[in-house]
C-alpha positions in Angstrom: 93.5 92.4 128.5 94.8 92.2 124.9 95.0 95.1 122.9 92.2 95.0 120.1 92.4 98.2 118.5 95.2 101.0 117.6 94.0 103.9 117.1 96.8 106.4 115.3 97.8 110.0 114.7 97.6 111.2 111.3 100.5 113.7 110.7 103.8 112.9 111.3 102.9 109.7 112.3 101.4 107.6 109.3 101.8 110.2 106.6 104.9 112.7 105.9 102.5 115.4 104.8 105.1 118.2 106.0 106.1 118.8 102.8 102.1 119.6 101.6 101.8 122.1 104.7 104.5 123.8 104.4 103.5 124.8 101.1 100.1 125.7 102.6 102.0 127.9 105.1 104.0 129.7 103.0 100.8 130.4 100.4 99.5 132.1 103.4 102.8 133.8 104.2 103.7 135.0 100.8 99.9 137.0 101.0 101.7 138.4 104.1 105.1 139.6 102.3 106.7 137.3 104.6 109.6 135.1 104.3 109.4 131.1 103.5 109.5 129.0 106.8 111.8 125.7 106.3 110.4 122.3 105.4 112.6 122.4 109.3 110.4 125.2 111.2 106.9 123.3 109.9 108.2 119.7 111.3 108.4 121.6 114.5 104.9 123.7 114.1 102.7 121.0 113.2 100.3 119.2 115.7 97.9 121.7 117.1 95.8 122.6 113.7 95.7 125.1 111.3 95.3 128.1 113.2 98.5 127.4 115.5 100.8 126.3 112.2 99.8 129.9 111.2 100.2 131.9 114.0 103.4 129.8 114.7 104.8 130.8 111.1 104.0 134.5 111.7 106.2 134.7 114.7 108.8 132.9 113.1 108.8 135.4 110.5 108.1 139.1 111.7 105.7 140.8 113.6 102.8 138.2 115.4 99.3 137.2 113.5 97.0 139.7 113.5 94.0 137.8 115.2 91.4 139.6 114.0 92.9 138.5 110.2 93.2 134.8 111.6 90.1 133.3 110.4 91.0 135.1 107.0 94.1 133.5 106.7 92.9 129.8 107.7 90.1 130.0 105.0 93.1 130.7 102.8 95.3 128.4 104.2 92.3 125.3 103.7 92.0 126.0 100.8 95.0 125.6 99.6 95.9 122.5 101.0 92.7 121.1 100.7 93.3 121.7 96.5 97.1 120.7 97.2 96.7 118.2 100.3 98.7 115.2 98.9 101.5 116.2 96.2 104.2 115.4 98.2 102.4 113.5 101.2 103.3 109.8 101.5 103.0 107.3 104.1 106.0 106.5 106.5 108.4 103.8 105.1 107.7 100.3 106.4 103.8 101.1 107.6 102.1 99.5 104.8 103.5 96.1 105.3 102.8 96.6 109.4 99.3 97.4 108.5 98.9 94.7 106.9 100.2 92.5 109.5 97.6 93.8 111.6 94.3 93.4 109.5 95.5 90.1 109.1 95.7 89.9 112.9 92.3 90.6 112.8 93.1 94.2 115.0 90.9 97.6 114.1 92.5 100.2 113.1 91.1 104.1 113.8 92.6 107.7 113.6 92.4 109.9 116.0 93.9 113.4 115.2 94.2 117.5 115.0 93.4 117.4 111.5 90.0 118.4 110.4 88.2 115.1 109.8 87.5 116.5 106.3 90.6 116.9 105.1 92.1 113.8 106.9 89.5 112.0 104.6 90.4 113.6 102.0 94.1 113.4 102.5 93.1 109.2 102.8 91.5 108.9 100.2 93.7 110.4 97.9 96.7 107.8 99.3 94.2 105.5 98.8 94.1 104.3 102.2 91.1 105.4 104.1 89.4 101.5 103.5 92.0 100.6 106.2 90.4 102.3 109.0 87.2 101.8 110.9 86.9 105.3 112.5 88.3 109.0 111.8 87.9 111.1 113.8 89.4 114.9 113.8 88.7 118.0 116.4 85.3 118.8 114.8 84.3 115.2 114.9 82.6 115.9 118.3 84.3 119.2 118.9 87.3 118.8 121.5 90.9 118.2 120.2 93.6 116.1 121.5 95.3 115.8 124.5 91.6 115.6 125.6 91.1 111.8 125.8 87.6 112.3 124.5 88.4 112.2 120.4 91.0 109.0 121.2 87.6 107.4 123.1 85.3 108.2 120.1 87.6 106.7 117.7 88.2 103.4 119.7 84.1 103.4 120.2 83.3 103.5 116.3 86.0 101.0 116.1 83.8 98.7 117.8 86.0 98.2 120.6 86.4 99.2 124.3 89.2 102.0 125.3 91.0 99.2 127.9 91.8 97.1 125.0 93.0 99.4 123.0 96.5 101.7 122.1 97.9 104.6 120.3 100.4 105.0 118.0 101.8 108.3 118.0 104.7 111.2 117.1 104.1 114.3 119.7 104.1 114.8 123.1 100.1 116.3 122.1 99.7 111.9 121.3 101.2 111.0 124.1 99.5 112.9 126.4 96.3 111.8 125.0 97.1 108.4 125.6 98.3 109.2 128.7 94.8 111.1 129.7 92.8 108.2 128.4 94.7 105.4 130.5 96.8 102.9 127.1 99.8 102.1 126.2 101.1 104.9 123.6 103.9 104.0 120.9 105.8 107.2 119.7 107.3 107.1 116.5 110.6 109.1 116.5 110.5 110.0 112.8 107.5 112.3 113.1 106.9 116.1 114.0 107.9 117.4 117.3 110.8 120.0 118.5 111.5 117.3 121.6 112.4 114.2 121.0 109.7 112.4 122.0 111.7 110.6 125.1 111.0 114.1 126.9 106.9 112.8 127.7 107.3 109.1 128.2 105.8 107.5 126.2 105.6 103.4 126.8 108.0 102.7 123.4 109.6 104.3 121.3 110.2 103.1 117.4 112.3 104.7 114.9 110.5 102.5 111.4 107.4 100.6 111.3 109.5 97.6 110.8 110.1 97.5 114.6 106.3 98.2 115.6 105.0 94.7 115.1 107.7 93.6 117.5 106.6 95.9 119.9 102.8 95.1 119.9 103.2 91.8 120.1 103.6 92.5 123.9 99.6 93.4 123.9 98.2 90.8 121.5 
């Protein structure tokens, strides 16, 4: 069946936002007298929300998170980034003009990711391209996070189309195994944020620019 809808990862995948969270880290960091992580360390953290890219920073940096301070210190992180979520954010080189190609295909496009669907509106919106996509949808969304297939399902669902004909465009092993669990194709991006290369889970193609995705799809359209 051809492929109708993609369905993509937010972070790391269509926007470099390490650069924002990394900030957002280290604002929470500094409140712990703690060292800076690297613009490095964060690339490798981010994936698994808020909460983890905290407690992942602590350890990196001294003694671990304190968990009964940890919903402190993600109220402080949120709202940091949420007041700061795209200074330095900007999409991936090369995925406007694929997008493009794509609307013009006439194929949906949805996000499906580990963001808070709040602040992956928000973080839309301010790069001006939330009008692109038919469904966002974040762990809160309906309350389960990827790998769990269930988010990816809801997003190709308030896409208007059915999860066989769809796929996911991804940049973590957390995307792939999604895709995985819900039975597509999955194409990993090797620019985005993970401390394997993404080779290490399988996914069904790799790409290292947008300009070699439409290429790629092609094979499901």
């Amino acid at each position: 069946m051809p492929v109708e809808a993609l369905v993509f990862d937010l972070d790391g995948t269509l926007v470099d936002t390490a650069p924002d969270l990394l900030a957002a880290t280290n604002h929470v960091l500094a409140t712990l007298q703690r060292r800076p992580i690297t613009l490095e360390e964060v690339r490798a953290f981010v994936g698994h929300g808020s909460r983890a890219l905290i407690t992942r920073g602590c350890e990196a940096t001294g003694d671990p998170v304190d968990p009964q301070a940890l919903d402190r210190l993600q109220a402080q992180f949120l709202t940091y980034y949420g007041a700061n979520i795209a200074v330095h954010s900007r999409p991936f080189p090369g995925l406007s003009s694929f997008l493009d190609r794509c609307k013009a295909h006439g194929l949906a496009l949805a996000v499906c990711t580990n963001k808070p669907e709040k602040l992956s509106l928000a973080l839309l919106d301010a790069l001006g391209m939330r009008g692109l996509f038919r469904a966002v949808v974040g762990p809160d969304t309906i309350g389960v996070a990827k790998p769990d297939p269930r988010p990816y399902e809801e997003a190709v669902r308030r896409s208007g189309h059915e999860v066989p004909r769809s796929l996911m465009v991804g940049d973590s092993e957390t995307d792939i195994r999604t895709a995985q669990n819900a039975g597509v194709p999955v194409i990993a991006v090797s620019f985005g944020y993970t401390p394997q290369h993404v080779s290490a889970f399988h996914p069904t193609h790799i790409i290292n620019h947008y300009d070699e995705a439409w290429d790629v799809l092609q094979r499901y359209i």
